[in-house]
C-alpha positions in Angstrom: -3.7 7.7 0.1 -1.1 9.9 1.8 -0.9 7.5 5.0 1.0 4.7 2.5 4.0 6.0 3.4 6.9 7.1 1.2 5.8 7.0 -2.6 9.7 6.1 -3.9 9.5 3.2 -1.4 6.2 1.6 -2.8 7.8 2.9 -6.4 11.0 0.1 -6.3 8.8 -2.2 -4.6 6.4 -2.2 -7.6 9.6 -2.0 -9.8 10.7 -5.5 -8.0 7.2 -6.6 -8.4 7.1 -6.3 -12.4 10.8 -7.0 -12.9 10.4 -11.4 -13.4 7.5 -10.5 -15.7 9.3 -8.0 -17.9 12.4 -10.5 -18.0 10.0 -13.4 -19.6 8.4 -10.7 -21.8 12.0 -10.1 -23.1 13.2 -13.7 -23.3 9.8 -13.7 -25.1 8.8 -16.5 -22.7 5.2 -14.6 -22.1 3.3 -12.1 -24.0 2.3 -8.4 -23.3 -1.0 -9.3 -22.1 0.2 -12.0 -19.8 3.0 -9.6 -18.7 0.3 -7.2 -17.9 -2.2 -9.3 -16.3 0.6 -11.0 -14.0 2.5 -7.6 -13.1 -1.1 -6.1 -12.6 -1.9 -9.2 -10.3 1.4 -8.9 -8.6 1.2 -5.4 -7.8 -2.6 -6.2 -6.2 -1.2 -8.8 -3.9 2.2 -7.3 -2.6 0.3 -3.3 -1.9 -4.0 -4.4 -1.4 -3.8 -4.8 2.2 -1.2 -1.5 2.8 -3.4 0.6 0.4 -6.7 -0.6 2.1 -5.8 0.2 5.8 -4.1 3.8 4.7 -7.1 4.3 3.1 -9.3 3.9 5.9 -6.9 5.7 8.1 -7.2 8.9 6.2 -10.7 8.2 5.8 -11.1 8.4 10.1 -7.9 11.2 10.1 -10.2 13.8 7.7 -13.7 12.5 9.3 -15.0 15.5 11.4 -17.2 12.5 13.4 -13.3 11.0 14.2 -11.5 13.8 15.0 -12.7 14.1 19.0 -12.1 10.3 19.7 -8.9 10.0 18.1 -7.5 13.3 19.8 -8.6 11.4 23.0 -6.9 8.0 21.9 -4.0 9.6 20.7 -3.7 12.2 23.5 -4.0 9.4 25.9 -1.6 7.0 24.4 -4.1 4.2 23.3 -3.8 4.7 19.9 -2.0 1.7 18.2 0.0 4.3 16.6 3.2 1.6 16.0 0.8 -1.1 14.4 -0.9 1.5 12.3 2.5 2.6 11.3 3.9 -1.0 9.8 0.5 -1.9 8.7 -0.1 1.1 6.3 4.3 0.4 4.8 4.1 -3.6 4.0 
């Protein structure tokens, strides 16, 4: 979803993510598969929680039912914009 936040951000995160596994795979410590499997796991665990509440963020941003309240919350300053924020870039 759009609301992850910058794309080149989460792109040298994941690129820090694989790297330990790519560095056994080379020192033929692990094979492809395993490097796979353990970069795929990895890459679950460090972006699942950022990629889950962005995506129900832009679900409620482009939901017609959502659009009044929000305008209200936002408009009103109760929106948790700030936590919203860091949530949707860990």
């Amino acid at each position: 979803p759009p609301f992850t936040g910058n794309g080149m951000s989460m792109a040298l995160q994941s690129a820090e993510c694989a790297l330990p596994f790519l560095v056994a795979y080379s020192q033929n410590h692990i094979d492809w598969k395993q490097t796979l499997s353990s970069m795929e796991q990895a890459l679950h665990q460090r972006f699942q929680s950022r990629l889950r509440w962005a995506g129900m963020l832009q679900n409620m941003l482009l939901s017609s039912f959502w659009q009044t309240p929000l305008k209200i919350l936002i408009s009103s300053g109760i929106a948790p914009l700030q936590p919203l924020f860091h949530l949707t870039r860990n």
